[in-house]
FILO-828893 format. One record per residue (C-alpha): residue number from 1; residue in three letters; z, x, y. Coordinates in steps of 0.001 Angstrom, whole numbers. Layout:
BEGIN
<rec><num>NUM</num><residuo>ALA</residuo><c3>Z</c3><c1>X</c1><c2>Y</c2></rec>
...
//
This chain:
BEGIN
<rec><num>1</num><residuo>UNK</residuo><c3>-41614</c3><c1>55223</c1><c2>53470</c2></rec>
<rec><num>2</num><residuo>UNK</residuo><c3>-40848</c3><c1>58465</c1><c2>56168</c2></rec>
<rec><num>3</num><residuo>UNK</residuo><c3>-38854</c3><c1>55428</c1><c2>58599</c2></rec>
<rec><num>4</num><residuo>UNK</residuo><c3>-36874</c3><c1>54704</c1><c2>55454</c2></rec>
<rec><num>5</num><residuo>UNK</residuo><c3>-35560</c3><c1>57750</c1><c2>54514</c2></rec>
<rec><num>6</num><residuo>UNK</residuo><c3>-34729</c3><c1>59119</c1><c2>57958</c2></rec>
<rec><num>7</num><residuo>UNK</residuo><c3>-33156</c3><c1>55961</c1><c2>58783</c2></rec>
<rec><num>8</num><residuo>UNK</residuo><c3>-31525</c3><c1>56294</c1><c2>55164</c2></rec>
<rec><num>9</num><residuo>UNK</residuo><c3>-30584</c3><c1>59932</c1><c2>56156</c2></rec>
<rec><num>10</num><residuo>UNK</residuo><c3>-29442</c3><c1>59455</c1><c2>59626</c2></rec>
<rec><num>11</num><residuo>UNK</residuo><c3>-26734</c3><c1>56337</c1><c2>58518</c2></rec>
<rec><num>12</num><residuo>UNK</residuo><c3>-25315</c3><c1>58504</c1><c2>55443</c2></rec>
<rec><num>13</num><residuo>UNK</residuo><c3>-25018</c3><c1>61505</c1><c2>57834</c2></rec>
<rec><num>14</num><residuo>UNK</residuo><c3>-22700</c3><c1>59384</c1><c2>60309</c2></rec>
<rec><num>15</num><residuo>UNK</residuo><c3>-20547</c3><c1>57882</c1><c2>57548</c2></rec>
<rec><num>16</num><residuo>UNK</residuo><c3>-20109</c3><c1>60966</c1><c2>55899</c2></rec>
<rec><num>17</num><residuo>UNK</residuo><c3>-19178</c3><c1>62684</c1><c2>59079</c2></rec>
<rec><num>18</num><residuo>UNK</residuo><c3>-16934</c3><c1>60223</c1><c2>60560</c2></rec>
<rec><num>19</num><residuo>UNK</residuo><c3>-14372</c3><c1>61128</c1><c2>58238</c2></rec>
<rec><num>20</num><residuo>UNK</residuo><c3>-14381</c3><c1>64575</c1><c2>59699</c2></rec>
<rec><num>21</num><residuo>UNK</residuo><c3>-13794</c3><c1>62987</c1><c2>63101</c2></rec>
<rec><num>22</num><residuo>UNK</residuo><c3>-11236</c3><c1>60708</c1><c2>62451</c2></rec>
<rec><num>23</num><residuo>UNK</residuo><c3>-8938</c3><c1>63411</c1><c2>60547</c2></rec>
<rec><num>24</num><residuo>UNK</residuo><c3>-7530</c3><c1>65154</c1><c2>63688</c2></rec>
<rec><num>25</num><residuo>UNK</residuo><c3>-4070</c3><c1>64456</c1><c2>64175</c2></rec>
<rec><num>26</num><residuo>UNK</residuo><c3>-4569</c3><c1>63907</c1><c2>67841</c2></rec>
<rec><num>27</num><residuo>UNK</residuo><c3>-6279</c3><c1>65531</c1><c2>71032</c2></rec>
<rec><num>28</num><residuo>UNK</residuo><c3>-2944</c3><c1>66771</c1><c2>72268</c2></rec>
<rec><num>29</num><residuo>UNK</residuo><c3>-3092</c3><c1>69747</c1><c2>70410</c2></rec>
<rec><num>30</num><residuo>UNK</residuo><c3>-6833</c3><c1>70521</c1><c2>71168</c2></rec>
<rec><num>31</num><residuo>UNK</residuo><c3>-8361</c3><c1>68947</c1><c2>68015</c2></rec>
<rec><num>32</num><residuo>UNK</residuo><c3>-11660</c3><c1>67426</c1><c2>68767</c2></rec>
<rec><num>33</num><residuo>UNK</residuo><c3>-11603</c3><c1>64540</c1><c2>65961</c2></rec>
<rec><num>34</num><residuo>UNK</residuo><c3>-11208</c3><c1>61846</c1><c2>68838</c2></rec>
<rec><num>35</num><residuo>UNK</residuo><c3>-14221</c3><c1>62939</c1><c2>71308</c2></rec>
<rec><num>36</num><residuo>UNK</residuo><c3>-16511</c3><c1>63079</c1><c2>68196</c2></rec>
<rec><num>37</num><residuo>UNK</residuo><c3>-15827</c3><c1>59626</c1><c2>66807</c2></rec>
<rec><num>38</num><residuo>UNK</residuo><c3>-15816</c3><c1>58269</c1><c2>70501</c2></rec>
<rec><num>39</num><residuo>UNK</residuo><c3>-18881</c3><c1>59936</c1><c2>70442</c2></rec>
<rec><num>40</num><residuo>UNK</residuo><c3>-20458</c3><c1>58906</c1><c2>67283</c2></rec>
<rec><num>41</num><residuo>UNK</residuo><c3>-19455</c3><c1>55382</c1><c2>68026</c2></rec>
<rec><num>42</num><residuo>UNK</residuo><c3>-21466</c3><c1>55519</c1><c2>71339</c2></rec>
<rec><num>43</num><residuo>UNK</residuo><c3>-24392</c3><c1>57024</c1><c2>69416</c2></rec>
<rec><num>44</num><residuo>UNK</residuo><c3>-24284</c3><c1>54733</c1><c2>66674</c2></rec>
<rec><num>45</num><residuo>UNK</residuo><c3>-23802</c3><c1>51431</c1><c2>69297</c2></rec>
<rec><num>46</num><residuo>UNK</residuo><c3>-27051</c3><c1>52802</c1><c2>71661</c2></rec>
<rec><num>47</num><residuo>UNK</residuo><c3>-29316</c3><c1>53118</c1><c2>68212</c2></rec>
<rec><num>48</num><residuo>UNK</residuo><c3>-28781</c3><c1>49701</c1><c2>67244</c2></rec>
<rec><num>49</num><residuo>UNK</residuo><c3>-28783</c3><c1>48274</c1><c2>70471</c2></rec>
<rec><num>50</num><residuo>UNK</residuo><c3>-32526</c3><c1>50032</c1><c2>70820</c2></rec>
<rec><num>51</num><residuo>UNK</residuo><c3>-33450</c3><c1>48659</c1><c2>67601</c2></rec>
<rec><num>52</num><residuo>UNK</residuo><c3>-32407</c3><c1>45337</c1><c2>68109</c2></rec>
<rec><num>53</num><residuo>UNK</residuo><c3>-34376</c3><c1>45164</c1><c2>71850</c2></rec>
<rec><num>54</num><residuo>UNK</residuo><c3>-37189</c3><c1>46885</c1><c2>70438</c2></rec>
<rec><num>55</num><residuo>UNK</residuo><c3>-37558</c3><c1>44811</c1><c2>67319</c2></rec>
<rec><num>56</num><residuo>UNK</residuo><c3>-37273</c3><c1>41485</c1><c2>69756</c2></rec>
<rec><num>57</num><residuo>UNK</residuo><c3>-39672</c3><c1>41951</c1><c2>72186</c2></rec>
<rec><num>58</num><residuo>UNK</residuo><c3>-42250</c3><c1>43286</c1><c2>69470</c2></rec>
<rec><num>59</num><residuo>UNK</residuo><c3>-41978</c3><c1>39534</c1><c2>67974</c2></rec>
<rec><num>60</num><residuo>UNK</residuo><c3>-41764</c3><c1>38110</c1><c2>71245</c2></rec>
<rec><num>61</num><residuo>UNK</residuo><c3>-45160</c3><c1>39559</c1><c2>72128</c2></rec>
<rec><num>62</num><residuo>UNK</residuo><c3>-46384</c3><c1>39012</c1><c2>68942</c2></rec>
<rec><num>63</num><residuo>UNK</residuo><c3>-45517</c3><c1>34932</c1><c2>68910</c2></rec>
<rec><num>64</num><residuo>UNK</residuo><c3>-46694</c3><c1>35118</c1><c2>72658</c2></rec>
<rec><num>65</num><residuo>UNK</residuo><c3>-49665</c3><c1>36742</c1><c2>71266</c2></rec>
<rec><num>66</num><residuo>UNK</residuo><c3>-50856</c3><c1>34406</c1><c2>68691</c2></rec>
<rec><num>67</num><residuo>UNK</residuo><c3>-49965</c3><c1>31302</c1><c2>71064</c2></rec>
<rec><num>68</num><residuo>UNK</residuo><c3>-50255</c3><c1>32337</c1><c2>74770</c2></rec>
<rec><num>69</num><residuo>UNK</residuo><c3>-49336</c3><c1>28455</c1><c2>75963</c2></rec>
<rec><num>70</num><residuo>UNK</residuo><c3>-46059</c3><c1>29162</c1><c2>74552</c2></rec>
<rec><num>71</num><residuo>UNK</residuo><c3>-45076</c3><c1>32110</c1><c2>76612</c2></rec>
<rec><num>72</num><residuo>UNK</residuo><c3>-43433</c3><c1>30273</c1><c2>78760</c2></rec>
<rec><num>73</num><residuo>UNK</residuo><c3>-40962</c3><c1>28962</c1><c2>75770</c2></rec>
<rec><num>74</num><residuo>UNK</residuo><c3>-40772</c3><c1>32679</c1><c2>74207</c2></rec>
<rec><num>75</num><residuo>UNK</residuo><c3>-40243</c3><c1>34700</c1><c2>77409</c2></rec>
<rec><num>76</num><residuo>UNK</residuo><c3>-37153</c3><c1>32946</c1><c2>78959</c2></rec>
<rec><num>77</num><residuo>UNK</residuo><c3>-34955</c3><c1>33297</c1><c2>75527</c2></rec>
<rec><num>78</num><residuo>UNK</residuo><c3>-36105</c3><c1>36824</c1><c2>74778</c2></rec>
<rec><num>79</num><residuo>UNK</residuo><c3>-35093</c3><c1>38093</c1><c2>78275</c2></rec>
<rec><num>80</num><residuo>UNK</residuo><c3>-31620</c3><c1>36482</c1><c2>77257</c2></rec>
<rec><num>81</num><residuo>UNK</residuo><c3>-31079</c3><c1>37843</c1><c2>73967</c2></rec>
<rec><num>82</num><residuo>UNK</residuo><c3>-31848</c3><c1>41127</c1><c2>75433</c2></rec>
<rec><num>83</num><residuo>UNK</residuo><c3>-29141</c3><c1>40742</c1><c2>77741</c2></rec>
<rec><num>84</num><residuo>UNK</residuo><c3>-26960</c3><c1>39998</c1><c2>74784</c2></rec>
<rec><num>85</num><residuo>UNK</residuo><c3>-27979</c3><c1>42689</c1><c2>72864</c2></rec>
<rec><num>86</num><residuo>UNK</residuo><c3>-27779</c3><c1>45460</c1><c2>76129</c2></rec>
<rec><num>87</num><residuo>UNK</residuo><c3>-24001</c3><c1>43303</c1><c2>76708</c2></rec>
<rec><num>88</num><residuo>UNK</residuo><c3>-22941</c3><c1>44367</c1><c2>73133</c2></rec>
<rec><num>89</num><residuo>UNK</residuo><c3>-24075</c3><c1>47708</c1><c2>73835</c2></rec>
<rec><num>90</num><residuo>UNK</residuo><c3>-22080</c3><c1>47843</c1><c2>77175</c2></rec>
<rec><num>91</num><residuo>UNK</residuo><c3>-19288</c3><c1>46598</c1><c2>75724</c2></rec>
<rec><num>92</num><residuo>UNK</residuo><c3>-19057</c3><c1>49094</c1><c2>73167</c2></rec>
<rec><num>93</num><residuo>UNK</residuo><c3>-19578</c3><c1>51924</c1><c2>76097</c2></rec>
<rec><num>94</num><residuo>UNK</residuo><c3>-16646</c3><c1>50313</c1><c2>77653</c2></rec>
<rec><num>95</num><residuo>UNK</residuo><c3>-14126</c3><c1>50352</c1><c2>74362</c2></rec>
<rec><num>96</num><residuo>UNK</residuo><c3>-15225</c3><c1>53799</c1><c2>74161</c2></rec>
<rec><num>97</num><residuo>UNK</residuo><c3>-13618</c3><c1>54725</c1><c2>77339</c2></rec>
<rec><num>98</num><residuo>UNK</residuo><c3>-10555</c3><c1>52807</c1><c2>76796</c2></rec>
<rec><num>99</num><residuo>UNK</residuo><c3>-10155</c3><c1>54978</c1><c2>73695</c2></rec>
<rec><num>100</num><residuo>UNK</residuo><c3>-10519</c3><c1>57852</c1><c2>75339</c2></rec>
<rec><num>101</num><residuo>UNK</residuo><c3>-7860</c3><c1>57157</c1><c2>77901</c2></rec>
<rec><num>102</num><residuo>UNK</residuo><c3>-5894</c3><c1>56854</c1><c2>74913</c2></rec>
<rec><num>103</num><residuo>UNK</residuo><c3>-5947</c3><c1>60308</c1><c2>73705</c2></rec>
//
C-alpha cells in the first residue's frame, strides 16, 4: 500500500509541475521553464525505463525459476526486450538534447 501511494504521489507531483515548466516564454530571456521540462522528461523516461527492466527480468527469473529447461527459451528474448526498453530510454535522452539545442 506504501509503493502505491508514493508511486501515486511521485506521478501527480510531475503532472502538476510540468505546467510550471512549460509556461516560460522561452530561455532567451533567462526563464528556466525549458531546462526543467527537458529535465523532467529525462527523469520521467529513466523511471519507467527502470521499471520496465526491473519488472522483466523479475518474471524472467521467476519463469526460469519454476522451469529451469526453459532458460534457454526465456533468456534470449528477455536480453532483447531489455534492449528495447534501454533503446526507448536512449531515445528519449536523445530528443531531449535536440530540444535543448532548440532553446
Amino acid at each position: 500500500m506504501k509503493k502505491m501511494w508514493t508511486m501515486i504521489i511521485s506521478f501527480s507531483s510531475v503532472f502538476l509541475t510540468s505546467g510550471l515548466a512549460l509556461a516560460g516564454e522561452g530561455a532567451s530571456d533567462g526563464s528556466w521553464g525549458m531546462p526543467m521540462a527537458i529535465g523532467l522528461g529525462i527523469g520521467v523516461a529513466a523511471l519507467g525505463g527502470a521499471l520496465g527492466q526491473s519488472r522483466a527480468v523479475a518474471t524472467a527469473l521467476e519463469g526460469i525459476c519454476r522451469n529451469p529447461n526453459a532458460s534457454d527459451k526465456v533468456f534470449v528474448p528477455m536480453i532483447l526486450g531489455l534492449a528495447f526498453i534501454e533503446s526507448l530510454v536512449l531515445f528519449t535522452w536523445v530528443l531531449m538534447f535536440l530540444l535543448l539545442g532548440k532553446i
